[in-house]
C-alpha positions as CSV (number, residue, x, y, z in Angstrom):
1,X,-8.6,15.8,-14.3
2,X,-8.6,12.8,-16.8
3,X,-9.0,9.4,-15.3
4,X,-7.6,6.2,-16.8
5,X,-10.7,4.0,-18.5
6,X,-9.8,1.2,-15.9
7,X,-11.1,4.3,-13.0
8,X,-14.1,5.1,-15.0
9,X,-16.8,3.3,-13.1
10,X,-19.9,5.6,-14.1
11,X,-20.3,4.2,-17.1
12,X,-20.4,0.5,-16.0
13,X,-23.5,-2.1,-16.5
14,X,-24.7,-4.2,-14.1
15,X,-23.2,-7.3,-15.8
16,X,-19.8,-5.5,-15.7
17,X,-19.5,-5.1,-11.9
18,X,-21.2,-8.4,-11.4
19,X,-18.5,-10.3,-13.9
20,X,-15.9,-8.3,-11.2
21,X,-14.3,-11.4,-9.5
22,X,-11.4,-11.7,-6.5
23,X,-9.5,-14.5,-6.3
24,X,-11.7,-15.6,-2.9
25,X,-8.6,-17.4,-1.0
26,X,-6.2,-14.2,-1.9
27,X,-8.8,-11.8,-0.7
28,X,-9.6,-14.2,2.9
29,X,-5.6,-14.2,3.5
30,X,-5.5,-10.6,3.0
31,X,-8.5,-9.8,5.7
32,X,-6.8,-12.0,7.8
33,X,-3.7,-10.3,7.6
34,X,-4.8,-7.3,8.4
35,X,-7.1,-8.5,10.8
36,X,-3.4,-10.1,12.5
37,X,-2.0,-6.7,12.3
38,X,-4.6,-4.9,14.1
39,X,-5.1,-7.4,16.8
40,X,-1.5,-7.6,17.7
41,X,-1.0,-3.7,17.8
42,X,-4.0,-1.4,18.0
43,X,-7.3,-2.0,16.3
44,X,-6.9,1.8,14.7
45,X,-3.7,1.4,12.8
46,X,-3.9,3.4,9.9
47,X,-3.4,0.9,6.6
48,X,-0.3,3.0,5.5
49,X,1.5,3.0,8.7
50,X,0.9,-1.0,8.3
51,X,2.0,-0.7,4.9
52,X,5.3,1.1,5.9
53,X,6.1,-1.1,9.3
54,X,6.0,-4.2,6.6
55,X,8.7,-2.4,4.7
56,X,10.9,-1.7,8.2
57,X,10.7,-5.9,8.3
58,X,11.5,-6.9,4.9
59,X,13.7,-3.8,3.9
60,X,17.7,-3.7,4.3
61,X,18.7,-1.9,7.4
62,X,19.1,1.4,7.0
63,X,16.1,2.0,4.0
64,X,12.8,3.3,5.5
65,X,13.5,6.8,6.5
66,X,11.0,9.8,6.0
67,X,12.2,10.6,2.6
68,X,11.8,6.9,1.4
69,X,8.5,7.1,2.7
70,X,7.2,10.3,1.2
71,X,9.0,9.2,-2.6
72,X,7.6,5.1,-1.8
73,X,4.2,5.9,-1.1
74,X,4.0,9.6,-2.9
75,X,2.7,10.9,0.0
76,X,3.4,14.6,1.7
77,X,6.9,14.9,3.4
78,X,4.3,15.9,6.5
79,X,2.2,12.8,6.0
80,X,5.4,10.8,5.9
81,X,6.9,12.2,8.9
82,X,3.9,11.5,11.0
83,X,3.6,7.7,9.9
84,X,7.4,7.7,10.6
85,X,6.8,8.9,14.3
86,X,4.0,6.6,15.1
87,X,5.5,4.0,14.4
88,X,8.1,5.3,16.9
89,X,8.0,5.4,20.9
90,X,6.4,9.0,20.9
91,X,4.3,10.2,17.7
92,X,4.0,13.7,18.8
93,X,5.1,15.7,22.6
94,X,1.9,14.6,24.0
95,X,1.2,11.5,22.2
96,X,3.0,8.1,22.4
97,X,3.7,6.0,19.5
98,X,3.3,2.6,18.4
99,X,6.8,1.7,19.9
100,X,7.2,-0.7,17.1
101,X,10.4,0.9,16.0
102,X,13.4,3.2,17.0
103,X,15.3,6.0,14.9
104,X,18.5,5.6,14.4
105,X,20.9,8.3,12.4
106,X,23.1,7.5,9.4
107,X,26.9,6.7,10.8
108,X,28.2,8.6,7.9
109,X,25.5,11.9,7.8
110,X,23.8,11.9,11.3
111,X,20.9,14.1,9.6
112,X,19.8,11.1,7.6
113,X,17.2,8.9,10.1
114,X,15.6,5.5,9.7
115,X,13.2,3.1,11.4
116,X,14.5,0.1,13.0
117,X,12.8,-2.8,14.6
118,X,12.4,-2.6,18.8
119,X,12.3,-5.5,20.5
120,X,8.6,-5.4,20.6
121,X,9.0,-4.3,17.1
122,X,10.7,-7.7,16.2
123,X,8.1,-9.9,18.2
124,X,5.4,-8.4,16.7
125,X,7.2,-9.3,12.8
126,X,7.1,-12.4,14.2
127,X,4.0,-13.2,15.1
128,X,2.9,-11.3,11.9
129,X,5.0,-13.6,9.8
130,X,2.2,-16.6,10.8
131,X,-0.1,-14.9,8.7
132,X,1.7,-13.5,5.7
């Protein structure tokens, strides 16, 4: 599998990893963030299920469904399911969810589903949008 020269890192000197700066304040908001999302919800959120609850908040009703998901994030329609469900009430039959969210079906093609905000869903957006 070819790699892009920007993935190479084997062939990098010392000076080039050392010149390798973040913008500091960027990268201090960012831990924050995340440190936000993980307090106010479970300490062992997986980043992507962050990633896609961020996009039930500032998406149009109606967007983030399991195939948005799966084509958003290229991920596996199975990966995409699962994130979809935890973000739900119950993840699996034996599992609850996050609770974050609730499904709701198309008007026009019940098949189609999408995440909406709960209640706890919405206070949690909230209190996230403090830190973002």
């Amino acid at each position: 599998m070819d790699l892009p020269d920007a993935l190479l890192v084997e062939n990098m000197t010392i000076s080039d990893v050392t010149s390798i700066q973040l913008n500091e304040d960027n990268a201090l908001a960012f831990i924050k963030q995340i440190e936000a999302f993980r307090t106010l919800i479970y300490s062992e959120v997986h980043p992507l299920t962050m990633m896609i609850f961020i996009k039930v908040i500032i998406e149009p009703v109606n967007t983030v469904s399991p195939t948005y998901i799966k084509e958003h994030f290229n991920i596996s329609q199975a990966a995409a399911s699962r994130h979809f469900r935890t973000l739900t009430v119950r993840k699996d039959a034996d599992k609850a969810g996050l609770g974050l969210c609730e499904v709701r079906c198309d008007p026009m093609n019940p098949k189609w589903k999408f995440l909406a905000l709960t209640p706890k869903g919405l206070q949690v957006a909230q209190e996230l949008s403090k830190h973002f």
